[in-house]
Steps between C-alpha positions, in 0.01 A plus 500: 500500500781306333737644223598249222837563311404526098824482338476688194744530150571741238356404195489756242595833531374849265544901498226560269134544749319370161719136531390525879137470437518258236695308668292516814230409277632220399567377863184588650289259185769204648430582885861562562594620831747805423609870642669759305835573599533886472162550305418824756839622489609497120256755336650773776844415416433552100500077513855516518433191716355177386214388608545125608227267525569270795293121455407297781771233474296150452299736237819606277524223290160543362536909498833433278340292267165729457748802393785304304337602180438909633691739310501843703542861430875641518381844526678569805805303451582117578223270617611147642259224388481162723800313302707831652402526841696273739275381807769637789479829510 
């Protein structure tokens, strides 16, 4: 079996678990190819971390434009939305 390299970039990021799921939502509907950086870690941790959804690369043009218009919780303190998140992490 051969391993391909997906290269993958930060999109959007949240602390709220009720942004997560819409936002996931959203993503699934478009057949976006995405993980959740941090989504099993952050409700342990009190979601002190963010939870940073990480967009197959050649996808993250479209994913950006299907949430420009999302406005998200800021329950938990700052969300980044896709004009914030800078592609080289």
């Amino acid at each position: 079996m051969k391993y391909e390299f997906i290269e993958y970039v930060p999109i959007i990021e949240t602390h709220n678990a009720g942004d997560r799921v819409f936002l996931k939502s959203l993503l699934d509907a478009a057949g976006i190819t995405y993980f959740i950086q941090g989504e099993y870690v952050a409700p342990y941790l009190f979601n002190a971390l963010p939870m940073v959804f990480m967009v197959k690369k050649d996808q993250a043009d479209e994913a950006r434009e299907i949430l420009k218009d999302v406005e998200l919780s800021y329950s938990y303190g700052g969300n980044k939305g896709p004009e914030d998140i800078d592609d080289e992490q």
